[in-house]
DRENDO-1510 file (C-alpha; in Angstrom, 1 decimal, always signed):
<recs>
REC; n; res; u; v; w
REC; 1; UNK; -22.0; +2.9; -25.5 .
REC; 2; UNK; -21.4; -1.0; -26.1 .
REC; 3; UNK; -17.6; -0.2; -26.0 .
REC; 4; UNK; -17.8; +1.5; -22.6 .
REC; 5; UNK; -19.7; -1.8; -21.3 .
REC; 6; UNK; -17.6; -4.1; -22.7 .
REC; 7; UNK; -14.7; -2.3; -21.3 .
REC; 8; UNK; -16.9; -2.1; -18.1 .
REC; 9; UNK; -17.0; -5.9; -18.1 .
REC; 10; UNK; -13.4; -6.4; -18.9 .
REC; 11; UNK; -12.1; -4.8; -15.7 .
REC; 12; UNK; -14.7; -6.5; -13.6 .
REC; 13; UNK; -14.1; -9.9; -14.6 .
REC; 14; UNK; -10.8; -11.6; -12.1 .
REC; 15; UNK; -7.5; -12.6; -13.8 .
REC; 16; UNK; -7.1; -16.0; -14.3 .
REC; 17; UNK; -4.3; -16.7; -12.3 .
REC; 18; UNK; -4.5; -15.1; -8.2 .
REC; 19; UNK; -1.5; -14.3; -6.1 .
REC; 20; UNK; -0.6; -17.0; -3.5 .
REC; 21; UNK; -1.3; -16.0; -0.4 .
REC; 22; UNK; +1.4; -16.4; +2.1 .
REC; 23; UNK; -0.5; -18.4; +4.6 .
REC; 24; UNK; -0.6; -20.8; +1.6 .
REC; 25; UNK; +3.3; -20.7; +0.6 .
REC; 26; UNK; +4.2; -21.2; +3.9 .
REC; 27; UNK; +2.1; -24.3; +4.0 .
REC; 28; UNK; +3.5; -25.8; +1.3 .
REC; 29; UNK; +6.9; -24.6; +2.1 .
REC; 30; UNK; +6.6; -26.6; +5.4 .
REC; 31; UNK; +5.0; -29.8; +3.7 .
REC; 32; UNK; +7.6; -29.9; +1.6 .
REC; 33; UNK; +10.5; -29.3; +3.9 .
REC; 34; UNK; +9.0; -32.2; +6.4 .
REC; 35; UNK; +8.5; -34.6; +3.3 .
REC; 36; UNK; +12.0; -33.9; +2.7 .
REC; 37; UNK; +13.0; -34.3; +6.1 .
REC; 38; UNK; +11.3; -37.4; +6.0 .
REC; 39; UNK; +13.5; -38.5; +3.2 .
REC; 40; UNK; +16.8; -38.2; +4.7 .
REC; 41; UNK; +15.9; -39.5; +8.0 .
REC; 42; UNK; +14.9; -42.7; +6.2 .
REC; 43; UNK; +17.7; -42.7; +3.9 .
REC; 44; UNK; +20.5; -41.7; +6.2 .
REC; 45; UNK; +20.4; -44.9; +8.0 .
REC; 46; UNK; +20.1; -47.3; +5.1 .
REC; 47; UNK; +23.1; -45.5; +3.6 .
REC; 48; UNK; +24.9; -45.7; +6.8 .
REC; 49; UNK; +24.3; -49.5; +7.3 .
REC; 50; UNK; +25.4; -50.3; +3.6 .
REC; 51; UNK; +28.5; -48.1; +4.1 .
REC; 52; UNK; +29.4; -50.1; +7.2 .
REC; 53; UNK; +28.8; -53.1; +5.4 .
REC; 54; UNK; +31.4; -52.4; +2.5 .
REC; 55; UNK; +34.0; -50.9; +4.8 .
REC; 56; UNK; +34.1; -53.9; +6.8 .
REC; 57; UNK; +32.7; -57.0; +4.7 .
REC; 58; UNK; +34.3; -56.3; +1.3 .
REC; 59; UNK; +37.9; -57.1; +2.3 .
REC; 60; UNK; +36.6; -60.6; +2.7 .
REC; 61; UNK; +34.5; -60.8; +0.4 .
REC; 62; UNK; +37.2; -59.8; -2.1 .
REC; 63; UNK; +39.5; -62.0; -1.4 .
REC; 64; UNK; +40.6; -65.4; -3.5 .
REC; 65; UNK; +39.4; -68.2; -1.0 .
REC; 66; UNK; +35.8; -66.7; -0.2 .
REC; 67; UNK; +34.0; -68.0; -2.7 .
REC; 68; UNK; +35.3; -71.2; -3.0 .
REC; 69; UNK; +36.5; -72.4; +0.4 .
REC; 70; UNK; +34.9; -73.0; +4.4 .
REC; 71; UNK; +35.5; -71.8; +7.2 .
REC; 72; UNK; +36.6; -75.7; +8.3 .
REC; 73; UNK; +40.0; -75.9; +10.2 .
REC; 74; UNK; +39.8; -72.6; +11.1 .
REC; 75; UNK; +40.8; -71.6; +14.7 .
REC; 76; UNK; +38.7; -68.6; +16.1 .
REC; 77; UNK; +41.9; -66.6; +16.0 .
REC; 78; UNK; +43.0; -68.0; +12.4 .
REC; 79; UNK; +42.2; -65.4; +9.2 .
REC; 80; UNK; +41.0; -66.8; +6.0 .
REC; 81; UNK; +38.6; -69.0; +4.8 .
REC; 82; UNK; +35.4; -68.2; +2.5 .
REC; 83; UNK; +31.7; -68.7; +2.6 .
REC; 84; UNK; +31.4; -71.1; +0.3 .
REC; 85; UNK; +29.9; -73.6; +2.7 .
REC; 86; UNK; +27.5; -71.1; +4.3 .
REC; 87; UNK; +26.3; -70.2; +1.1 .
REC; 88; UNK; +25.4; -73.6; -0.4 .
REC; 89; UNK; +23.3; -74.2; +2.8 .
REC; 90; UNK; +21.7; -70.7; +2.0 .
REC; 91; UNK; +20.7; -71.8; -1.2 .
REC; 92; UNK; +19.7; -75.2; -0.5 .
REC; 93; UNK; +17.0; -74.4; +1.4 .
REC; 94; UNK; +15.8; -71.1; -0.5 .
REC; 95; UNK; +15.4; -73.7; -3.0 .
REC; 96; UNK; +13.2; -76.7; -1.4 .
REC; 97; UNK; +11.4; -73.6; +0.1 .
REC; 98; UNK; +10.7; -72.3; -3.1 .
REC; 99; UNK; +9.5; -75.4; -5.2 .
REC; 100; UNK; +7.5; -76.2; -1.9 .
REC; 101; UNK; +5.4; -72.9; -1.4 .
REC; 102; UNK; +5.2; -71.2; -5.1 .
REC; 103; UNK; +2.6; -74.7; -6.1 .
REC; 104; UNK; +1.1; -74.4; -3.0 .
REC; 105; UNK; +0.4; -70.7; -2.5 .
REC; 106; UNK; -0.8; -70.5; -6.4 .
REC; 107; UNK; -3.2; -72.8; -6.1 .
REC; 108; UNK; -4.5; -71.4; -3.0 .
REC; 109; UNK; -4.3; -68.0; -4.7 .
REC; 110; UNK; -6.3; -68.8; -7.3 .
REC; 111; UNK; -9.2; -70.9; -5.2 .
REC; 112; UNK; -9.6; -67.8; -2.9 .
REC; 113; UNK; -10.0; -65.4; -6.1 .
REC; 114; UNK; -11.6; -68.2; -8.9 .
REC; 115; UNK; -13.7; -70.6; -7.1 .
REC; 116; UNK; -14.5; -69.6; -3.4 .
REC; 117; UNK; -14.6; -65.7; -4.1 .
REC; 118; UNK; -17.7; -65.6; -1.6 .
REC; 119; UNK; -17.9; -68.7; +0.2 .
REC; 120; UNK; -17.4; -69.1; +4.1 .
REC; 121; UNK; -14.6; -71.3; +3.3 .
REC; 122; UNK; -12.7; -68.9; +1.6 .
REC; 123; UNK; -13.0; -65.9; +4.4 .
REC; 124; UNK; -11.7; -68.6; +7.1 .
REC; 125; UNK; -9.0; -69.4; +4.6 .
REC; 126; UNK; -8.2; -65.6; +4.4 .
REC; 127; UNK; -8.3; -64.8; +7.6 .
REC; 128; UNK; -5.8; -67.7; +8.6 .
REC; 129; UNK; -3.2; -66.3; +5.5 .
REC; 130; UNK; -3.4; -62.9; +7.3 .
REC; 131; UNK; -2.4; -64.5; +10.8 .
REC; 132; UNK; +0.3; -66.9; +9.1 .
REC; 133; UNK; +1.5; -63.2; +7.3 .
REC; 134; UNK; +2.6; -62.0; +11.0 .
REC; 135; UNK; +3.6; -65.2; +12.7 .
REC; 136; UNK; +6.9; -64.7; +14.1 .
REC; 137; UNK; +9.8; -66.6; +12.5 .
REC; 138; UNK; +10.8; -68.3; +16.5 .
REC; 139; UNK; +6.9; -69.5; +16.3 .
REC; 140; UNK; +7.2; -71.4; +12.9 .
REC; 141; UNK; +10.9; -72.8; +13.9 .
REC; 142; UNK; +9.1; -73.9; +17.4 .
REC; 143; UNK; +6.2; -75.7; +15.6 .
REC; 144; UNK; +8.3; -77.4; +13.2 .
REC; 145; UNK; +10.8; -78.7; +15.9 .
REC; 146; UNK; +7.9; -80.3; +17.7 .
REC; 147; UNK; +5.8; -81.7; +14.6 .
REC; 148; UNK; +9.0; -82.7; +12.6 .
REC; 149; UNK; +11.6; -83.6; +15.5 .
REC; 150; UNK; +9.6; -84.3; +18.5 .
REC; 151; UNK; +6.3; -86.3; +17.0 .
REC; 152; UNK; +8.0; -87.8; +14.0 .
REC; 153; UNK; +11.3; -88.4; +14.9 .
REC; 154; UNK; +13.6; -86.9; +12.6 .
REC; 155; UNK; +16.7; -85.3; +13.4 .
REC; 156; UNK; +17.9; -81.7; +13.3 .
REC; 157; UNK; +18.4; -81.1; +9.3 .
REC; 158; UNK; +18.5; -78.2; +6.7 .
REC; 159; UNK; +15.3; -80.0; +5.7 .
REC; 160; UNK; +13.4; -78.7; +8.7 .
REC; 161; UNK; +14.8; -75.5; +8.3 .
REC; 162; UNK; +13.2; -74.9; +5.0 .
REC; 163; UNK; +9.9; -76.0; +6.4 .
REC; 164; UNK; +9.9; -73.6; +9.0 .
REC; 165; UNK; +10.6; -71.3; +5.7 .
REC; 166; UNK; +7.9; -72.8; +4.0 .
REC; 167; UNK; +5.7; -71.4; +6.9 .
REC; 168; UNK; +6.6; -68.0; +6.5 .
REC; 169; UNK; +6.4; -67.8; +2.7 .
REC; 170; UNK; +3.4; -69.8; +1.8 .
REC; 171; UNK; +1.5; -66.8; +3.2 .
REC; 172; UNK; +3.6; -64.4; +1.3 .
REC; 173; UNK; +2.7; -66.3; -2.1 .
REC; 174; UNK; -1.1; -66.7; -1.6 .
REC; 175; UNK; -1.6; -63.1; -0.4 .
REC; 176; UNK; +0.2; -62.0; -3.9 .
REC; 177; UNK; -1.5; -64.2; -6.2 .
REC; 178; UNK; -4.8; -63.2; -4.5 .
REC; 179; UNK; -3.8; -59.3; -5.0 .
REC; 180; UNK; -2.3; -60.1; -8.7 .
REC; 181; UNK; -5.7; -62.2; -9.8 .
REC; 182; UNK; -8.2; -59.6; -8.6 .
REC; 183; UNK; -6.3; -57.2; -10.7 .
REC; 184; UNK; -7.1; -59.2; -13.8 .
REC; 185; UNK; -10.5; -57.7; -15.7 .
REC; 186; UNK; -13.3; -59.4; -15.3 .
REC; 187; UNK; -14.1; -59.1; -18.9 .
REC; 188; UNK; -10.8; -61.5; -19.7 .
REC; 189; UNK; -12.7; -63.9; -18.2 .
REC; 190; UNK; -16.0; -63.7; -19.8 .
REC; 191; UNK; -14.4; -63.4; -23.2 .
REC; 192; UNK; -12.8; -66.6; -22.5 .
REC; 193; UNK; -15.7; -67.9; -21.6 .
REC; 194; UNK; -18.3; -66.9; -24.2 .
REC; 195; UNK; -15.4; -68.4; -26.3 .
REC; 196; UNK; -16.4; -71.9; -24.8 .
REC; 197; UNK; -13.2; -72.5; -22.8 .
REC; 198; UNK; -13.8; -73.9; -19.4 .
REC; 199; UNK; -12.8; -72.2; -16.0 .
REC; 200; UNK; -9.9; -74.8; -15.4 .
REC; 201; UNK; -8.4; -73.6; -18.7 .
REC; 202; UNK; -9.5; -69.7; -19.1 .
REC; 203; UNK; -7.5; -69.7; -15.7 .
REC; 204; UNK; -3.9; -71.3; -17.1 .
REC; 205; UNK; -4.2; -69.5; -20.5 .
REC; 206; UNK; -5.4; -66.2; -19.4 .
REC; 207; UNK; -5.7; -65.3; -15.8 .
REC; 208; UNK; -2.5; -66.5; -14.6 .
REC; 209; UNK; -0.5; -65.4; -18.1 .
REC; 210; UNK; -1.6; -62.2; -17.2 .
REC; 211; UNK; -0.7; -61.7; -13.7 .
REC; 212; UNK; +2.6; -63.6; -13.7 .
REC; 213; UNK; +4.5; -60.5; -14.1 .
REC; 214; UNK; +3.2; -59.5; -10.3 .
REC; 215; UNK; +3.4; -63.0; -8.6 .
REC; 216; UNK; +7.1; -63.7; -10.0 .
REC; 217; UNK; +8.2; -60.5; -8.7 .
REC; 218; UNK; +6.2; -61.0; -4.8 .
REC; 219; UNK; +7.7; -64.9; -5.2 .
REC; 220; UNK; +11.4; -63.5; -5.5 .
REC; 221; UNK; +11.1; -60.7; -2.6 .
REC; 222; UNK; +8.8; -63.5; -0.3 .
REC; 223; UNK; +12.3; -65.8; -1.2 .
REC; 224; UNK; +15.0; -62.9; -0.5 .
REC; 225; UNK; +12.9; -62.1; +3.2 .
REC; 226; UNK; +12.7; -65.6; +4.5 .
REC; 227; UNK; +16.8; -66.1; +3.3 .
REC; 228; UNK; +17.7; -64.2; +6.0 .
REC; 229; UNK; +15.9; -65.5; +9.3 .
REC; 230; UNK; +17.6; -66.6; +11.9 .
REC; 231; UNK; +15.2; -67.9; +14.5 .
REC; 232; UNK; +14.2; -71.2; +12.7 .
REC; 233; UNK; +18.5; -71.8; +11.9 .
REC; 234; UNK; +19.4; -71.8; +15.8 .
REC; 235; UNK; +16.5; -74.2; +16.7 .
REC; 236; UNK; +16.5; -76.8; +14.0 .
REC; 237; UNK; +20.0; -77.5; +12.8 .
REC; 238; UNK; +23.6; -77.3; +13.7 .
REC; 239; UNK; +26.2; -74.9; +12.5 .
REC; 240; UNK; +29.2; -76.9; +10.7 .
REC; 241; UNK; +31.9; -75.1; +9.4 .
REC; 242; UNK; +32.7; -77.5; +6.9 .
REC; 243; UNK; +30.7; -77.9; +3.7 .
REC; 244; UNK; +27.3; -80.7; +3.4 .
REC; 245; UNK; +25.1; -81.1; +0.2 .
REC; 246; UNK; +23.0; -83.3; +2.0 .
REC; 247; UNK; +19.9; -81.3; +3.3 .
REC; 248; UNK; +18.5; -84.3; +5.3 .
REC; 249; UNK; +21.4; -85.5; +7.8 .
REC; 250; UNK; +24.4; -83.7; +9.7 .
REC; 251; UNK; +24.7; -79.8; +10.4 .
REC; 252; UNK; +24.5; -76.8; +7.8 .
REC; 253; UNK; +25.9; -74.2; +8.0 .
REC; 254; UNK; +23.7; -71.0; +6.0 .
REC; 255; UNK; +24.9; -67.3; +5.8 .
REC; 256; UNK; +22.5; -65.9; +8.9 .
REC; 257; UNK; +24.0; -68.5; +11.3 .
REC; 258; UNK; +27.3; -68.1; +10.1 .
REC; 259; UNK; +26.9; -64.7; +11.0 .
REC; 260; UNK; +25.6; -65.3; +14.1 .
REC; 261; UNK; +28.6; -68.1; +15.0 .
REC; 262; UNK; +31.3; -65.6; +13.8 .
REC; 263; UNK; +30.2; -63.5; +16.3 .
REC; 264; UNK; +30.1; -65.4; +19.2 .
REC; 265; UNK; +33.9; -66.6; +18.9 .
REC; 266; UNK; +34.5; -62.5; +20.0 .
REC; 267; UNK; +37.7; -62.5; +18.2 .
REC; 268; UNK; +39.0; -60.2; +15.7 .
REC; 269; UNK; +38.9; -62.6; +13.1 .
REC; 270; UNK; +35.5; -63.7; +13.9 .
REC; 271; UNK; +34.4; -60.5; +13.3 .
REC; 272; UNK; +36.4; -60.1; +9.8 .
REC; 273; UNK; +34.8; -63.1; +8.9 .
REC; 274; UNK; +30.8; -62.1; +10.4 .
REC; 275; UNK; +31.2; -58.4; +8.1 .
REC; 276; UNK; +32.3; -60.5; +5.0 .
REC; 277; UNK; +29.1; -63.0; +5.9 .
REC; 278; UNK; +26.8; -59.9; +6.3 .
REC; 279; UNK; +27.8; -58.3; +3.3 .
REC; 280; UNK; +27.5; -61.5; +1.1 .
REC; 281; UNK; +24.0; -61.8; +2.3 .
REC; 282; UNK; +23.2; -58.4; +1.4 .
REC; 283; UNK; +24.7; -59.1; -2.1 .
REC; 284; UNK; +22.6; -62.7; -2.3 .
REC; 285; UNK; +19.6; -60.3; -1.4 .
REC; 286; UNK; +19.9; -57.9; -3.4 .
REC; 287; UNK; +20.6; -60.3; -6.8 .
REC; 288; UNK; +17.4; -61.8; -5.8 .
REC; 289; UNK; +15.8; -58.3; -6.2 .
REC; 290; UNK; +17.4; -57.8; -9.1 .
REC; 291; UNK; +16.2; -61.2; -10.5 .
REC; 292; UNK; +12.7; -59.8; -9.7 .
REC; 293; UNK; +12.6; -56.8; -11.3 .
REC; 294; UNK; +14.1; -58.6; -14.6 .
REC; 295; UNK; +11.5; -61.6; -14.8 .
REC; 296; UNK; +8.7; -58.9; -14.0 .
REC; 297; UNK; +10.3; -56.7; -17.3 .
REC; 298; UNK; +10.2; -60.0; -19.2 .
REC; 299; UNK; +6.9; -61.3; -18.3 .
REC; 300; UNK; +4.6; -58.1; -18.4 .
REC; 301; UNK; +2.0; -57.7; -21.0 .
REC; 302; UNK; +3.5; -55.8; -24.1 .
REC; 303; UNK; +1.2; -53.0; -25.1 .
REC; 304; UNK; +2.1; -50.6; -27.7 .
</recs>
């Protein structure tokens, strides 16, 4: 008799595993096909771009004078030449933009997260980084000309150029510390503190430590997306095809305006010239990415 029940309660208990329905397969079949739809119709354009890009910049790029000569003497019809004067500029005022904004935004990163977590202060100051995060790159090149030209004076310069940068990344910097510092657990903190080390110094030997992995890497892609505005470049300095060091008098020439000049001249070689700028730009970019992802490697927390 206990057999036939047990046998009883064998066939009335469900299998484990049910059939899929076929309302259900087709739903996933059609998320799945729209996700991967999705995918190409992103991807198809980025690959086209980049393939345009190498079958039209990297003759020039390639070539024996690009990396170490200008474009000066060149007649718009006239082939040759290299960026090297173009890229200097570039990296000039990357650079002044960089040891500008990366103190600043820091230290405005960590006073929004550390000391004014809740005050009034801090939620105006938050509230002004998000507006700054979507200012458009004509508006900060605009301001700049009339603070830095117009009120003080000073002439058109790679110098205002990378303040007009400086507008753009600042935000960029602050918004990533912020994000980087709240990650941090709280209990870092108070074991640094029941420890007896002040704030000032529980914040430069743990808190930041920490999340320097995260602000390096938002630092370097903040860098590589102001590098390639254009606005600011047509409004506050010259183009000069011929190479200047000196970021505070005569034109510059950087890799967006060269681009931008190339084009205008509407000649062939213009163009050869505007594809080998482009792609160089990509390539500057895309090392800055790379630079990125290595210092974020090198400065994460080693666990086991």
């Amino acid at each position: 008799m206990r057999t036939d029940t047990a046998d009883v309660e064998q066939l009335a208990t469900p299998p484990a595993f049910q059939r899929i329905s076929f309302a259900r397969k087709f739903k996933n079949n059609l998320a799945t096909t729209l996700f991967g739809a999705a995918f190409v119709i992103a991807v198809v354009p980025l690959l086209w771009v980049l393939w345009t890009l190498l079958e039209r910049g990297l003759k020039p790029v390639l070539s024996s004078t690009w990396w170490s000569h200008s474009f000066n003497g060149l007649l718009p019809n006239d082939f040759g030449g290299g960026i090297y004067h173009a890229l200097v500029g570039t990296l000039l005022e990357g650079l002044v933009c960089l040891v500008i904004s990366v103190p600043l935004g820091i230290m405005v990163g960590v006073y929004l997260v550390e000391y004014g977590r809740e005050s009034r202060f801090a939620k105006v100051a938050t509230f002004m980084v998000d507006i700054l995060s979507g200012l458009p790159s004509i508006v900060a090149g605009l301001f700049i000309y009339a603070l830095w030209i117009t009120t003080f004076g000073f002439t058109r310069s790679g110098f205002a150029v990378a303040l007009a940068l400086l507008l753009l990344m600042i935000p960029v910097v602050v918004r990533v510390t912020e994000t980087m510092l709240l990650i941090v657990p709280d209990e870092l903190r108070e074991a640094a503190y029941a420890l007896g080390l002040p704030k000032w110094k529980t914040i430069m030997k743990i808190v930041l430590p920490t999340a320097l992995s995260g602000i390096l890497t938002g630092v370097m892609l903040g860098l590589a997306r102001v590098l390639g505005e254009t606005a600011p470049l047509l409004i506050l300095v010259g183009y000069s095809s011929s190479i200047n060091f000196n970021l505070f008098q005569g034109e510059l020439a950087s890799l967006p305006l060269a681009i931008y000049m190339e084009r205008s001249t509407g000649t062939v070689a213009g163009d050869y010239r505007m594809w080998g700028a482009a792609l160089t730009l990509v390539v500057v970019i895309m090392l800055i990415n790379l630079v990125a992802s290595l210092l974020s490697k090198l400065f994460a927390i080693k666990t086991k």
